[in-house]
N, C-alpha and C positions, 0 to 999 in steps of 0.2 A: 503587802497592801492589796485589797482585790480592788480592781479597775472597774468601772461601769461599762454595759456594752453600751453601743449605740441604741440598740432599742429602748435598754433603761433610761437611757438619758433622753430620748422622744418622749417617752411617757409621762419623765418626771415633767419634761417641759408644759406636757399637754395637761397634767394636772396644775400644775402653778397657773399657768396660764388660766385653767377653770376658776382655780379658786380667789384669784386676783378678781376675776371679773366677777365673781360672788359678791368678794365686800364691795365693788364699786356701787353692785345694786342696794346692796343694802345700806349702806351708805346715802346714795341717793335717796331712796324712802327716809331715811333718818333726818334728811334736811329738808324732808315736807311734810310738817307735821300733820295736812288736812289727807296725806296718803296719797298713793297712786296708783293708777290704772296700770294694763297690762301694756296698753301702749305709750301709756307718758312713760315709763320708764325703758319700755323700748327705745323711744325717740331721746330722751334726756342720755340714756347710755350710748348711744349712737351703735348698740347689739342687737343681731337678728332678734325676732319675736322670739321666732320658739326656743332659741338660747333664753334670752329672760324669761319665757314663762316656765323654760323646766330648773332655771336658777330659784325663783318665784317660790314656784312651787317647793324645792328642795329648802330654804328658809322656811314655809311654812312647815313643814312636815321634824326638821328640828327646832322649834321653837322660836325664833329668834324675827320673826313675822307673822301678823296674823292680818285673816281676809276677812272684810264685813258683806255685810250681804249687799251692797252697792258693789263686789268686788274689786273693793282699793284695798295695796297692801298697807298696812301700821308695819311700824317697832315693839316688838310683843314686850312685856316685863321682863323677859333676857336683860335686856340691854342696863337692868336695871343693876344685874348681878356682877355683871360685868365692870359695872363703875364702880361698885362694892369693893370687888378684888383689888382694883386700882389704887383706889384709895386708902385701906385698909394697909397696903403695903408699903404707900411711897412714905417717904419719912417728911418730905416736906409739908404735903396734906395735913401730915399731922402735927407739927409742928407748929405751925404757922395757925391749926383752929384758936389758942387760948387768945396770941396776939390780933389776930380780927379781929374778936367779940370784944378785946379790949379797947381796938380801933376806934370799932365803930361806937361805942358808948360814950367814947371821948368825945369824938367828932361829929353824932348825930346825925351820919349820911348810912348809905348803901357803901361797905368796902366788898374788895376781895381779891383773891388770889387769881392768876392766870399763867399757862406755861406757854409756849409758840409750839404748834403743829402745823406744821406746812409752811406756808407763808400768811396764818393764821394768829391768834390768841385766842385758847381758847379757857372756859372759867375752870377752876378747879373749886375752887369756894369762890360765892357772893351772897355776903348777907346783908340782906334788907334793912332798912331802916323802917320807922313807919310807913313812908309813902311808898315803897319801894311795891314795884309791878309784878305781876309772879312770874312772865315770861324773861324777864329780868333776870331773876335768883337760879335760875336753872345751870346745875353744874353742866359742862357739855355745850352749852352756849360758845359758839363762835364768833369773831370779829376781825375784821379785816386788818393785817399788823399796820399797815400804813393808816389808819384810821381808830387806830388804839393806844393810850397814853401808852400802858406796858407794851406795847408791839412797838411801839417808837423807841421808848428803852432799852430792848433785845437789839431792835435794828441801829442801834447807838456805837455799837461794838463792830458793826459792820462797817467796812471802807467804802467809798462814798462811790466806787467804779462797782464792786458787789453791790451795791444799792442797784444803779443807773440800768446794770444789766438785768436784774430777777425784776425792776418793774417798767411798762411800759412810759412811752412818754410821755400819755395822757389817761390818769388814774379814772376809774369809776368813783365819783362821790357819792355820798351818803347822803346828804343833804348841802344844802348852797353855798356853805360855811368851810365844805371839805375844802383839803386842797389836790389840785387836779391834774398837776405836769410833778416832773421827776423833781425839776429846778425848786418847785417849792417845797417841797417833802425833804429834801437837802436842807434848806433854810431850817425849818423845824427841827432835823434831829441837830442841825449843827446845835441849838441851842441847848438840846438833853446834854450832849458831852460839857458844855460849859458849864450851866446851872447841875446837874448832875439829877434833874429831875422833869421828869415831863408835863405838860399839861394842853390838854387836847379839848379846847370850849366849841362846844354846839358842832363838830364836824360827825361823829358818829350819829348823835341823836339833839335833836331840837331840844334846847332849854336844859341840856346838862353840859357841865363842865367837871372833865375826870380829871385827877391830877395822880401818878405812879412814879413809881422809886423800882429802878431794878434790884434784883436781888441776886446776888452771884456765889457762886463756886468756885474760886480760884481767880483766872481768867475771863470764867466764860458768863453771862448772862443767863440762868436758868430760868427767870420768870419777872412778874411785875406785879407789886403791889398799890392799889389803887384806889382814891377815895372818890366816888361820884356826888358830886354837887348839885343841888340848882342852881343855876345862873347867875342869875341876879344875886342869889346871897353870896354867892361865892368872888364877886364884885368886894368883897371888902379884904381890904391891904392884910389888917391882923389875923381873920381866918386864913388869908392864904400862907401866911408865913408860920401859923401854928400847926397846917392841916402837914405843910411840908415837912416841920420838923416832927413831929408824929409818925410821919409815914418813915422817916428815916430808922427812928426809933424802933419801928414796930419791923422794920428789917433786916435790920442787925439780931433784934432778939429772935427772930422764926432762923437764920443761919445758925447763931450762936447754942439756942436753945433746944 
């Protein structure tokens, strides 16, 4: 077995460590879609300048950033190919495309899929309905789990001490609706484990109501399917009880299928 020296092992550290701090920049540009300066992502990285601008700069030069002539960095169409690959590979993406479009024809709303990244949900399909917004439908869209029907789902599985400790005692809300200590985010998921599904009104976004059904692997929770409502229509007893058994349906068949 050959051993690593010690210098190898500096080195490899010193490159890991460059290339972690790469996707953190680019990452950051990527959740600012108006772009960023050399110094907002200095300061949002909390990295020397000239670290980010020879990062900066090394993104642009292979593709995966581009500078306009205001000098803010974009997410160049990379990022486009890359979702490609993603997709194109995971079996669930695919899986689960014929079951939305059946979703949502049924049920006349915005559905879509989501899997947890971080302590996140993020979309893998959403498709629109008529009304539906274009910022909306965007695969790669993220949402905070604790402010997400499928993020309540995932976090369903979770024991109620693993809860208390990954969030703090007083959440950020979304809007006035969220809810904002650990004690009530408890409350909520205790009810996904009983009802065996979630439904999350007006906390993420004013004037919808999501309702998701986990979808699982075994044991484990791999993601959440989910139908966004308007409000008001979603007030009536009979769509909520047909939107649920649909969504059940449509999750059995994306595992099964």
């Amino acid at each position: 077995m050959i051993e690593s020296s010690p210098a190898q092992s500096s080195d490899d550290s010193r490159f890991l460590s460059s290339v972690q701090r790469s996707f953190t920049v680019l990452e950051l540009v990527a959740a600012n879609p108006p772009g960023l300066s050399l110094t907002e992502a200095a300061t949002l990285s909390n990295f020397p300048l000239p670290t980010v601008q020879r990062m900066l700069n090394g993104l642009v030069s292979l593709g995966y950033l581009e500078k306009d002539r205001s000098k803010r960095f974009h997410v160049s169409a990379c990022a486009i190919e890359l979702m490609a690959g993603y997709l194109a590979r995971n079996r669930l993406a695919k899986a689960s495309w014929p079951h939305l479009v059946k979703l949502r024809e049924e049920l006349g709303t915005d559905v879509s899929l989501s899997i947890p990244l971080g302590l996140n949900m993020i979309y893998v399909h959403r498709l629109p309905a008529h009304r539906g917004a274009f910022e909306n439908t965007l695969p790669g869209k993220k949402r905070a789990m604790p402010f997400s029907a499928s993020g309540r789902c995932v976090m369903a599985a979770w024991n109620d001490d693993l809860i208390a400790a990954t969030f703090s005692d007083r959440l950020p809300s979304d809007t006035p609706y969220s809810v904002t200590t650990v004690d009530e985010l408890l409350l909520e998921i205790e009810k996904v484990r009983k009802s065996g599904f979630c439904l999350v009104e007006q906390e993420a976004e004013i004037g919808t109501s999501s309702v998701a059904i986990p979808i699982r692997k075994g044991d484990k929770v791999v993601a959440g399917v989910t139908a966004h409502f308007d409000y008001e229509k979603y007030q009536s007893p009979g769509l909520r009880t047909d939107s649920v058994q649909k969504l059940r349906s449509a999750a059995r068949s994306m595992v099964s299928g």
